[in-house]
C-alpha positions as CSV (number, residue, x, y, z in Angstrom):
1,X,119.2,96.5,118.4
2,X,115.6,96.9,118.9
3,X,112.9,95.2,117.5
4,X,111.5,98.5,115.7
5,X,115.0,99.2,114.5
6,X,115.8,95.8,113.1
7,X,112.1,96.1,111.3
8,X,113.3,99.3,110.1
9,X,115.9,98.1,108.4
10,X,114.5,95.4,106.9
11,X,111.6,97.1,105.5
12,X,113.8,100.2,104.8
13,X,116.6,98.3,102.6
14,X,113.6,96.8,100.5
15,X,111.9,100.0,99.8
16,X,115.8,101.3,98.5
17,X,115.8,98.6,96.0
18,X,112.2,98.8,94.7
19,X,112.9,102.7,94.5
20,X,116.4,102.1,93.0
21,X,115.5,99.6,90.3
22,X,112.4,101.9,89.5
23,X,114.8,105.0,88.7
24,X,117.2,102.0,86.8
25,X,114.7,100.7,84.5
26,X,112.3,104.0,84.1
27,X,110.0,104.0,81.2
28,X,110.8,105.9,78.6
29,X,108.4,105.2,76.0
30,X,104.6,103.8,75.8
31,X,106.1,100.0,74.8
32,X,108.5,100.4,78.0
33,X,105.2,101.7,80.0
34,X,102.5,99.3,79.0
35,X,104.9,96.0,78.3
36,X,108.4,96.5,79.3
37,X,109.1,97.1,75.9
38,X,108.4,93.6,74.7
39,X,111.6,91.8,75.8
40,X,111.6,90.5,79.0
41,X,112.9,86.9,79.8
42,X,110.4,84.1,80.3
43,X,112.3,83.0,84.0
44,X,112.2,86.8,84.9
45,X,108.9,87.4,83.6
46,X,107.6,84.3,85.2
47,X,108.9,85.0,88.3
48,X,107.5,88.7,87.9
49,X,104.2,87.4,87.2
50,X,104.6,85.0,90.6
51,X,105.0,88.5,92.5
52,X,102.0,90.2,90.7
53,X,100.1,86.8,91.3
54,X,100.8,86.4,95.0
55,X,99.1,89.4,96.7
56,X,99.0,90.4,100.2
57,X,95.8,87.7,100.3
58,X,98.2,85.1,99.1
59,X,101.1,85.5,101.8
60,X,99.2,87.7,104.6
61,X,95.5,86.1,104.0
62,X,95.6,82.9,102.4
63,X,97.1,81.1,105.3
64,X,95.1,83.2,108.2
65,X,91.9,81.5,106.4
66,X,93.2,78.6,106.1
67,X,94.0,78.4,110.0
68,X,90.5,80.0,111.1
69,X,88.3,77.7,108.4
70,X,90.8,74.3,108.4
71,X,90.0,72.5,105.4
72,X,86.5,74.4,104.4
73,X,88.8,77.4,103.4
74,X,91.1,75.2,101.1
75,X,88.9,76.7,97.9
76,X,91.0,80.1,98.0
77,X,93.9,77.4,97.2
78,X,92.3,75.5,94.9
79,X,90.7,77.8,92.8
80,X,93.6,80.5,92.7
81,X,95.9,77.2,91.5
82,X,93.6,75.9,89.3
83,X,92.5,79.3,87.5
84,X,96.2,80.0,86.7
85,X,96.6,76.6,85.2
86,X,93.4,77.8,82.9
87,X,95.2,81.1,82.0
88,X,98.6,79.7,81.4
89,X,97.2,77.0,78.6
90,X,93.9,78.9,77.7
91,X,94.7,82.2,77.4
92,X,98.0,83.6,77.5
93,X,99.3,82.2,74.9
94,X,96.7,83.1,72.5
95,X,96.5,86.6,73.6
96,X,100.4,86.9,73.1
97,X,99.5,86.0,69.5
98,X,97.4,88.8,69.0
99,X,100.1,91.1,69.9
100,X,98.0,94.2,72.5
101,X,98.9,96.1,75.0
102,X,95.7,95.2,77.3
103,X,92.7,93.3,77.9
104,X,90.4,96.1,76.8
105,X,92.5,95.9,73.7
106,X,91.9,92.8,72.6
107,X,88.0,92.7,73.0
108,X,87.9,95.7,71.7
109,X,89.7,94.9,67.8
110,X,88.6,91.3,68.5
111,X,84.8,91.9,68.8
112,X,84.7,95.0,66.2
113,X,83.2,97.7,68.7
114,X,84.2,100.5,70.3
115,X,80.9,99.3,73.2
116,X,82.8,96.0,73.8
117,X,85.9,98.1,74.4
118,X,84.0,100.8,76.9
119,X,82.2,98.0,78.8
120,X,85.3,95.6,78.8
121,X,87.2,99.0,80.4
122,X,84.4,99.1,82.8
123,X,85.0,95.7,84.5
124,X,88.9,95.7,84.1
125,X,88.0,99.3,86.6
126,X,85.7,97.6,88.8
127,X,87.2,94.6,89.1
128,X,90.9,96.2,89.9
129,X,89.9,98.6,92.1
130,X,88.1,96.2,94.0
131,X,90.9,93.8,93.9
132,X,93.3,96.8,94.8
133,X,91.5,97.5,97.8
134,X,93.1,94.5,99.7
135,X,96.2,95.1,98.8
136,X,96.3,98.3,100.5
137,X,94.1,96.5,103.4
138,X,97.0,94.0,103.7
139,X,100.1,96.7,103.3
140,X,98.2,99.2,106.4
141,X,98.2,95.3,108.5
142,X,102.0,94.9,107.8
143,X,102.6,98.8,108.1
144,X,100.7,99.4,111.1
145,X,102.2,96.3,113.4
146,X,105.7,96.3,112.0
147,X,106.4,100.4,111.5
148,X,104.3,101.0,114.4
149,X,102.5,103.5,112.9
150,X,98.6,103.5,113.0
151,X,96.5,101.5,109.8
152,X,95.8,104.7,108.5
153,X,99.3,105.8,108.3
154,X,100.4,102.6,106.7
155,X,98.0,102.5,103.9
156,X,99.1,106.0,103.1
157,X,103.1,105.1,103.3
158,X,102.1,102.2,101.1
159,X,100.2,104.0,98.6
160,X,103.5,106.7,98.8
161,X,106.2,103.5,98.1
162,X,104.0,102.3,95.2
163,X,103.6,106.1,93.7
164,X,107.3,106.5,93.3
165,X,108.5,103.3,91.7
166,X,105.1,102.4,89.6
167,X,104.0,105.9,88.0
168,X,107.7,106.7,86.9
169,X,109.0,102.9,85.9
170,X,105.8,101.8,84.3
171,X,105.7,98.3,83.9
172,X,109.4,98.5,82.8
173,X,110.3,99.2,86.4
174,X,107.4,97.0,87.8
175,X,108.6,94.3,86.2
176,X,112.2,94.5,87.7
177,X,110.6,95.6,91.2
178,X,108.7,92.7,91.3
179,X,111.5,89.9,90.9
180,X,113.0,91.4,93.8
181,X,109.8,91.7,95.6
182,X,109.6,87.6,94.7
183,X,112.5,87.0,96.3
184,X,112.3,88.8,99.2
185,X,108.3,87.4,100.1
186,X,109.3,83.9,99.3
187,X,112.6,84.0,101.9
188,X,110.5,85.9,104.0
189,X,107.6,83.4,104.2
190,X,109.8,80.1,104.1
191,X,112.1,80.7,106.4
192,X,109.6,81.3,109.2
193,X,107.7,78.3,108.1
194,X,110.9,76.0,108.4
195,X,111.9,77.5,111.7
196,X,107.8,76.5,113.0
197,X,107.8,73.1,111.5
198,X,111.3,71.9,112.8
199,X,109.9,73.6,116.3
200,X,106.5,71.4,116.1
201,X,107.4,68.1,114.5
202,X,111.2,68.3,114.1
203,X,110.9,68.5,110.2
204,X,112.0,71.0,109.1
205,X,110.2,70.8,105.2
206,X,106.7,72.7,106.4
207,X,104.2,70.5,104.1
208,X,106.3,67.7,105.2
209,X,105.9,68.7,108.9
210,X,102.1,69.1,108.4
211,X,101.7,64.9,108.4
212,X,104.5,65.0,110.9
213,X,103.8,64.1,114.8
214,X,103.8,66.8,116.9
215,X,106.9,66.3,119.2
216,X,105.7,67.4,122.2
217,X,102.3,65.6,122.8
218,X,103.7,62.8,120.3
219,X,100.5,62.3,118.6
220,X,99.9,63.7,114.4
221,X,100.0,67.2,114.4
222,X,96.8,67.4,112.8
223,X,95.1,65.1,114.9
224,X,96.2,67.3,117.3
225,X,95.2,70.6,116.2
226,X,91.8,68.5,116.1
227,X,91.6,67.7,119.4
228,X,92.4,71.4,120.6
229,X,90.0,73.3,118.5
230,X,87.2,70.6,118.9
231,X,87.5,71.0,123.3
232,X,86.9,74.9,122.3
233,X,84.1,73.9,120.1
234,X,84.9,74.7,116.9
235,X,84.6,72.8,113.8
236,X,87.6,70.0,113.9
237,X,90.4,71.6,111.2
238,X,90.1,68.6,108.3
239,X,86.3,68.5,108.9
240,X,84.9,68.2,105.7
241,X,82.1,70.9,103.8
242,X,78.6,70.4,104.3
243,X,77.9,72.3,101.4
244,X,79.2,70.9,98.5
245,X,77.6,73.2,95.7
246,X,78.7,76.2,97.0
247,X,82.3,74.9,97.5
248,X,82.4,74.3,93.6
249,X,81.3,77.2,92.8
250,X,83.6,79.3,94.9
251,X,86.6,77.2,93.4
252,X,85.3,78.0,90.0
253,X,84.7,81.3,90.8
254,X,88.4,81.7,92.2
255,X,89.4,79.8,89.1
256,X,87.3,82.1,86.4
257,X,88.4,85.1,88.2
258,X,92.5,84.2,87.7
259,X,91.9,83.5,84.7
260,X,90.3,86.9,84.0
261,X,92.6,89.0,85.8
262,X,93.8,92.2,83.7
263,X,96.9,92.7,85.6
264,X,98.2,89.2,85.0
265,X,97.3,88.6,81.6
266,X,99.0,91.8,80.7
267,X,101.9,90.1,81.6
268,X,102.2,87.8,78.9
269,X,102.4,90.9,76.3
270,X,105.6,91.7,77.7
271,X,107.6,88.7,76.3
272,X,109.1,88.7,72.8
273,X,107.6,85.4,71.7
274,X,104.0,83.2,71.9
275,X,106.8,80.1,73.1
276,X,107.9,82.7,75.8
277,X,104.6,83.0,76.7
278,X,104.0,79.4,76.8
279,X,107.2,79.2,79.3
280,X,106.7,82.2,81.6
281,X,103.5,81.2,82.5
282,X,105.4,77.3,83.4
283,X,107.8,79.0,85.3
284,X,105.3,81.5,87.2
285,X,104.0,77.9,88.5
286,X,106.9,77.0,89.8
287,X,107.2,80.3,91.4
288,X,104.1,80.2,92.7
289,X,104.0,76.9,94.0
290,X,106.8,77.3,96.6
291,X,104.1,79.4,98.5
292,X,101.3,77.1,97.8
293,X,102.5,74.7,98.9
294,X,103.9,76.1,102.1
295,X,100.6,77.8,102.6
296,X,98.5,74.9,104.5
297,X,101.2,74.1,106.6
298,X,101.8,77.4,108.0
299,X,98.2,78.1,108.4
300,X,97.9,75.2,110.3
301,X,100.7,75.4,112.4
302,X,99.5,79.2,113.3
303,X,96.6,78.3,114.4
304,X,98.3,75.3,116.8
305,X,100.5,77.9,118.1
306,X,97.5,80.3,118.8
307,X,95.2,77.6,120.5
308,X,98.1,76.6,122.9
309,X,99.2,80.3,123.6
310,X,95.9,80.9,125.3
311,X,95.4,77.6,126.5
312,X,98.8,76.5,127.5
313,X,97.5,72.8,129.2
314,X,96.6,71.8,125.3
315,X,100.6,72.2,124.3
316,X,101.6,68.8,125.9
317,X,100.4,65.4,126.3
318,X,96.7,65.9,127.2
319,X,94.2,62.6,128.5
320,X,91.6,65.2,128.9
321,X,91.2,68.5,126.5
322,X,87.6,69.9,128.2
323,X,89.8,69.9,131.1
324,X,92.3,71.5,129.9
325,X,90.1,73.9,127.8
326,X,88.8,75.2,131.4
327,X,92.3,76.5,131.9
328,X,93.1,80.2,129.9
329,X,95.8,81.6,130.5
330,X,95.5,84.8,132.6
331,X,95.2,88.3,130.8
332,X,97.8,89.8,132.7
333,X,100.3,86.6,131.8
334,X,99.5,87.2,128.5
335,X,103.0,87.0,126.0
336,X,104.7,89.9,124.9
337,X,103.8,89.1,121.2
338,X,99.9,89.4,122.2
339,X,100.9,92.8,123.5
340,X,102.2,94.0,120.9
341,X,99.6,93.5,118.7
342,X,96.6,94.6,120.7
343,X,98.5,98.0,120.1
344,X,97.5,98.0,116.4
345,X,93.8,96.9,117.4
346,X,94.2,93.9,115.2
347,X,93.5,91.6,118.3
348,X,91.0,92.8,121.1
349,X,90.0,91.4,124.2
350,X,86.9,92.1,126.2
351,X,86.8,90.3,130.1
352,X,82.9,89.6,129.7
353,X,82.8,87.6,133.3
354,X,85.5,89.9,134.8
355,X,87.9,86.0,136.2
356,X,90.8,88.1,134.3
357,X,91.5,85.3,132.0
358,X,91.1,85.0,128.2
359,X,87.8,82.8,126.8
360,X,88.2,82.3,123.1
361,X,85.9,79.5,121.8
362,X,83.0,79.3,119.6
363,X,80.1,81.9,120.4
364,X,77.7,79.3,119.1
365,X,78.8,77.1,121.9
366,X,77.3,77.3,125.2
367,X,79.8,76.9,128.0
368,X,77.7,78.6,130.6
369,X,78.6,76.0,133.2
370,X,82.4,77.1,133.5
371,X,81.3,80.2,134.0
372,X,81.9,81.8,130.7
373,X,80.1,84.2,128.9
374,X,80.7,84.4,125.2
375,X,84.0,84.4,123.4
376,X,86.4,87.7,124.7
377,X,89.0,87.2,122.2
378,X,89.1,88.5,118.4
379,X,91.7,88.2,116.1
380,X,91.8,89.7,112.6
381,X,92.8,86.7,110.3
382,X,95.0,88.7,108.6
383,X,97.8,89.1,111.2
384,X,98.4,84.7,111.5
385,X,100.9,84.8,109.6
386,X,103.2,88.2,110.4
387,X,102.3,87.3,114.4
388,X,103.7,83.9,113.7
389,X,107.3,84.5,114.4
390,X,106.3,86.2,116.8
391,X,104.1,83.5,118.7
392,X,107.0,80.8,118.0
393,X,109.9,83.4,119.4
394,X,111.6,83.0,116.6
395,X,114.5,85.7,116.5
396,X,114.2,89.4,115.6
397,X,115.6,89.0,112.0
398,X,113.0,86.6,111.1
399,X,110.5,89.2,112.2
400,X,111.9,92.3,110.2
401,X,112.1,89.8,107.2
402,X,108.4,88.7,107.1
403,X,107.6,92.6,107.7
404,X,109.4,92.9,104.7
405,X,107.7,89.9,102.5
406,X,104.5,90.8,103.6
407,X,104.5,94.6,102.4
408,X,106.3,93.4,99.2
409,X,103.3,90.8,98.0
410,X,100.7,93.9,99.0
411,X,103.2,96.0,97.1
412,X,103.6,94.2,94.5
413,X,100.0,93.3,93.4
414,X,98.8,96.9,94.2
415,X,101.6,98.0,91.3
416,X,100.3,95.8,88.8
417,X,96.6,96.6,89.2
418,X,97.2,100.0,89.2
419,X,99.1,99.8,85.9
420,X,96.3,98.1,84.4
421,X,94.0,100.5,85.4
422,X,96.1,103.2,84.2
423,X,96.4,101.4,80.5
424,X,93.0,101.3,79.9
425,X,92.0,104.8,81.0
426,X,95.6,106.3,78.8
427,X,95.7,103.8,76.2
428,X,92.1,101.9,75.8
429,X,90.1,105.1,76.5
430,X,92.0,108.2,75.9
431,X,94.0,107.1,73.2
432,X,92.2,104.9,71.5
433,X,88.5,106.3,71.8
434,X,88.6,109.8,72.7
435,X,92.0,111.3,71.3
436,X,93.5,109.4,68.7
437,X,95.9,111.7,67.6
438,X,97.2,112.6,71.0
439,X,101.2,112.6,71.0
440,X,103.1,109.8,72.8
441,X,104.3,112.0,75.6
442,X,100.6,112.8,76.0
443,X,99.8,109.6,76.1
444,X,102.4,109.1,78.7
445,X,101.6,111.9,80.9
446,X,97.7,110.4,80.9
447,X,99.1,107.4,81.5
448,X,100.9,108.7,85.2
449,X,97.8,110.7,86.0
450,X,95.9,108.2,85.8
451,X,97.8,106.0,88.1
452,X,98.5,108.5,90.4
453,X,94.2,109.2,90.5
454,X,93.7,105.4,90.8
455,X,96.6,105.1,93.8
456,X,94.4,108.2,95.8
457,X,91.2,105.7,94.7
458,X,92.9,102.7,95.9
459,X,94.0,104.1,99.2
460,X,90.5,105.9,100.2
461,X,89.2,102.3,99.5
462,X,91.9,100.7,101.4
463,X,90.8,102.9,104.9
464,X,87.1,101.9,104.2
465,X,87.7,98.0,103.1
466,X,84.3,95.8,102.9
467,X,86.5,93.1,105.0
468,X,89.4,91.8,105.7
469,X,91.9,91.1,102.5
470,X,91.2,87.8,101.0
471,X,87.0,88.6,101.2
472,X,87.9,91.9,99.2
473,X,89.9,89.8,96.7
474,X,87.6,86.8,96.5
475,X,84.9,89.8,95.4
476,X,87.3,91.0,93.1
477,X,87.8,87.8,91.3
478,X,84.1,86.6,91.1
479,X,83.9,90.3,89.1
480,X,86.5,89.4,86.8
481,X,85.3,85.9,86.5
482,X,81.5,87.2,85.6
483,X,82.8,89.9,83.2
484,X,85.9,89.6,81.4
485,X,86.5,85.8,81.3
486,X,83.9,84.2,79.1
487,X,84.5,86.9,76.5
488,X,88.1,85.9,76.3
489,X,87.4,82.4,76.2
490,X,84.5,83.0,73.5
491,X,86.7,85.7,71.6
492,X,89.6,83.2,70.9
493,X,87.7,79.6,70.7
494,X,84.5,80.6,68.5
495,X,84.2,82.6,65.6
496,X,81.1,82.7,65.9
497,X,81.0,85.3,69.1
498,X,79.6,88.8,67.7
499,X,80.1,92.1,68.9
500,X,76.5,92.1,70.3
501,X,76.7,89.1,71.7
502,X,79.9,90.0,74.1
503,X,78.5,92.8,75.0
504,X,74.9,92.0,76.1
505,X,77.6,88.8,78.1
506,X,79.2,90.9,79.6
507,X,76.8,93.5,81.3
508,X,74.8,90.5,82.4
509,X,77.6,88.8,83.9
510,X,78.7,92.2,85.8
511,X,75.1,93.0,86.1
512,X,73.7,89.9,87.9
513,X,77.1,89.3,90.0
514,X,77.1,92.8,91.4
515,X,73.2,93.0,92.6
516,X,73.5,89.6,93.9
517,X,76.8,90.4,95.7
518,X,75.6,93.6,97.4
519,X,72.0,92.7,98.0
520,X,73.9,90.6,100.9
521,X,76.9,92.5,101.2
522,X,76.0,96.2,100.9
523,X,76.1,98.6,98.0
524,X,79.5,100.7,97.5
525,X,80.6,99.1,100.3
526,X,78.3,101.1,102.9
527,X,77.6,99.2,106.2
528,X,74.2,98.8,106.9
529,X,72.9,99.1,102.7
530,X,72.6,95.5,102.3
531,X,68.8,94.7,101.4
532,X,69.2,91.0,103.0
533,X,71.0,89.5,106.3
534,X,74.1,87.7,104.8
535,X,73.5,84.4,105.9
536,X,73.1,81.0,104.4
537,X,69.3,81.3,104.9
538,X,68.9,84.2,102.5
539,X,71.2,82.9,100.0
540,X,69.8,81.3,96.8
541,X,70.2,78.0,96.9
542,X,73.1,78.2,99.7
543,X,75.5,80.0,97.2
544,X,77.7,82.5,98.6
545,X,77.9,85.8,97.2
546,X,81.7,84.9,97.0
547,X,80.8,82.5,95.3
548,X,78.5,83.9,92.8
549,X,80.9,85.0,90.2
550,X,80.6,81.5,88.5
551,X,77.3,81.6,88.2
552,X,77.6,85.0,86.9
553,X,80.3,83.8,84.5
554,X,77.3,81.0,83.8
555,X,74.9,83.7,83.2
556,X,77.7,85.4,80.7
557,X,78.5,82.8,78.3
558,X,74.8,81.7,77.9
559,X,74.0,85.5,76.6
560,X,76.7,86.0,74.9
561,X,76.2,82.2,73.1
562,X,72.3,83.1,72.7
563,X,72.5,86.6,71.6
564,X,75.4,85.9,69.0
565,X,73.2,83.2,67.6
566,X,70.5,85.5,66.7
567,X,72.6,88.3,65.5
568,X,74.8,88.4,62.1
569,X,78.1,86.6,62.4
570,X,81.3,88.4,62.8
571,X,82.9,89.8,59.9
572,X,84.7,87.5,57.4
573,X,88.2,89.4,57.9
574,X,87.2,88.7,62.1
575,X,86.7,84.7,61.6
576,X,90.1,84.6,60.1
577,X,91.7,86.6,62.5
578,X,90.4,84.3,64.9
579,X,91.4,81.2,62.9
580,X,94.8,82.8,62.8
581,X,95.6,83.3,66.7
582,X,94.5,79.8,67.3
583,X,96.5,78.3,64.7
584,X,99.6,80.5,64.2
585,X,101.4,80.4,61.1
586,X,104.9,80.5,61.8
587,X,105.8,79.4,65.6
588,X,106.7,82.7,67.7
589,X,105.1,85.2,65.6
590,X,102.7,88.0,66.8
591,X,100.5,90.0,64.7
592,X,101.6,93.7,65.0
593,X,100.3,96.1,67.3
């Protein structure tokens, strides 16, 4: 059987079940569309939330960045693990108590204002489109190498597979797609990553193999991966950050963000109890965590397996590496795998000094004297860790499965943003702002079209991504981060916060994040609009515009906190609402919605 046809089936057999458990477990009601009708398990919805959590930039990107950028790019690990801690003892629990459908929801009853609601609509929008967009980035990757169908193509077959199971299950169906999706991207991702490390050190345990020795120069595999990429002249991989501030803030950022993310915190509604809460979001650690901690090691390992592929002298015991980095191998020798995905475009080679061999090391570094002339080789990030089967020979199965795991965490996210952006369009602004009275099956039917506009949105994005899928995501979280997070935190730990205050909190948050972001990145994503070179130079005060969400979420609670203080206090009735979702009476309990 052919490679093509054992991808097919793979990818194929997935799709049946997402498709099959959508038609299963089809909403028929608003409660079954918005929150799975209240009753989901804590294991099932913690491992549901694992799959909504672990996006294409977790399993496709995470690890690509962590193989280009070694330890420097350990903050998307960091901060995505250490924001979820934050929303699993911070928020979701209190949010359960309060009993909403959606983020939107809560601000809106919480701070008294129909404004709060409108602009907290407005970020959950901005912020899940943008996050959606590398979702659908990641699923045209997967689609385009594995189906072998152009990016275009795949972002469009994605954007079909997530119409037919999300807009008719709800989150209902969602929730049920995505345990399976769980299991099949964590198989899909560990199995590889055992095969690799058993290959490399002969341990099979990947973050265990990591400290191992590598068996076939004998020396730490680390220490290794050090020597290669330091002969090439890149930064050695566990160099550590010159930068220190902006590496805190882009952690924080990260962190803020999670914690501030629509589609995950809506997940928490779906269970019957606060103590259900409490344990879903435990077990979506553990969930997540099999990933995490797999992630470095595979990343690592990928980008061993790379280095040596191109310079084949580096595999073995080596007394001198600038030797042996004189030595590419020759384009037409090139492996089958390489081939393969120079079809999709995703890696490109250019034969600047016309030897027929394949230069890839630093552009910064001036090797003029072997007669090189700049680096010839790109390779999108975002392929490391579906090409690494590939790269290792590993067999055709393990292939077709990754192809699987990798369009089921794109999947997966892209299901539960669009859902949120479809509740707050039917439910926060249709239903509750502009027609009140509008019938449930109305409010259904908005509900669909609305996904189904936001799925065309996400795709059109998707073809015209800002950059590759974790940037896209790291943007989307410094938005949620600036906007929505402080005025949860302030909402349910001071009574004090007013419905001016959030307000004025949150526009300067989303304000101030998006012109800094764009001023160095471009406006509505449009090459060539940026008003500044994106470089450390311009930045203020060396902070990334990735990283400016936590200082936008900075900039949020001290307007909120200022502007509160100078305006009347919330409503008597409001302080004791908030008195009574911090300290419930009666454990489990949940004030009707």
């Amino acid at each position: 059987m052919s490679q093509f046809a054992i991808n097919l089936l793979f990818v194929g057999a997935s799709f049946a079940l997402y498709i099959g458990i959508a038609i299963w477990a089809r909403a028929g009601s608003t409660k079954d569309f918005y929150v799975a009708g209240g009753g989901v398990h804590p294991i099932t919805n913690g491992m549901a939330t694992a799959a909504d959590w672990m996006s294409a930039a977790s399993f496709i990107s995470m690890a690509g960045l962590l193989a280009s950028g070694g330890y420097a790019n350990s903050t998307f690990l960091m901060g995505w693990t250490g924001g979820f801690v934050i929303l699993a003892m911070l928020l979701a629990p209190y949010l359960r108590k309060f009993g909403k459908f959606t983020v939107p929801d809560f601000i809106g009853d919480r701070i008294y204002s129909k404004t709060a609601r409108f602009v907290a609509i407005l970020c959950l929008i901005i912020a899940s489109v943008t996050y959606v967009i590398g979702q659908m980035t990641g699923a045209g990757v997967a689609f385009s190498r594995f189906l072998e169908v152009s990016s275009t193509a795949g972002i469009w077959l994605a954007a079909l597979i997530v119409f037919l199971y999300a807009v008719f299950g709800g989150m209902k169906g969602i929730t049920y797609t995505q345990v399976a999706q769980y299991i099949v991207l964590i198989v899909a991702y560990t199995i590889p990553a055992v095969f690799i490390a058993f290959q490399l050190t002969g341990n099979p345990v990947p973050m265990f193999g990591m400290f191992s020795t590598h068996t076939e120069s004998g020396v730490p595999l680390l220490e290794k991966l050090d020597d290669v990429v330091s002969a090439l002249g890149f930064q050695d991989y566990t160099a550590d950050v010159d930068n220190k501030l902006n590496m805190v803030l882009f952690t924080l950022s990260l962190m803020v963000g999670t914690a501030g993310l629509p589609h995950v915190i809506i997940r928490f509604f779906t269970v019957p109890k606060v103590s259900d809460a409490r344990w879903s979001a435990g077990w979506a650690l553990v969930f997540i965590a099999l990933l995490y901690l797999t992630a470095p090691a595979v990343g690592s390992m990928a980008r061993l397996n790379l280095m040596t592929t191109v310079y084949p002298e580096m595999a073995g015991q080596t007394e001198n590496y600038e030797e042996a980095a004189q030595n590419p191998i020759l384009y037409e020798e090139r492996p089958e795998w390489f081939r393969t995905w120079e079809e999709t475009g995703l890696i490109t080679y250019t034969d600047a000094n016309d030897d027929g061999r394949i230069q890839f090391y630093n552009d910064a570094t001036d090797y003029a004297d072997r007669g090189w002339e700049g680096n010839e080789l790109t390779v999108n990030n975002d392929i490391l860790v579906l090409a690494n089967p590939e790269i290792a020979n590993l067999p055709g199965w393990v292939i077709g499965l990754i192809a699987a795991g990798g369009i089921a965490a794109a999947l997966s996210t892209a299901a539960g943003l669009l859902l949120a952006i479809s509740s707050a369009i039917s439910h926060d602004l249709i239903k509750t702002m502009v027609n009140p009275k509008i019938s449930e099956k109305g409010e259904m039917l908005a509900a669909r079209i609305s996904m189904a506009g936001a799925i065309l949105l996400a795709t059109y994005m998707g073809l015209n991504p800002p950059g590759f899928a974790a940037q896209t995501v790291a943007l989307a979280f410094g938005i949620a981060g600036s906007s929505l997070f402080p005025v949860l935190m302030m909402g349910i730990f001071s009574k004090r916060m007013n419905s001016s205050g959030a307000v004025a909190g949150m526009l300067a948050g989303l304000i101030c994040t998006l012109l800094y972001t764009f001023t160095f990145l471009g406006w509505f994503f449009i090459p060539g609009t940026n008003m500044l070179p994106n470089t450390p130079d311009n930045w203020f005060l060396g902070i990334s515009p990735l990283s400016f969400g936590a200082v936008g979420a900075m900039i949020n609670f001290a307007v909120a906190f200022a502007v509160s203080r100078v305006t009347a206090p919330p409503p008597q009735e409001i302080q004791d609402l908030v008195e009574s979702v911090r300290y419930p009476k009666g454990a489990g309990g949940a004030i009707s919605h």
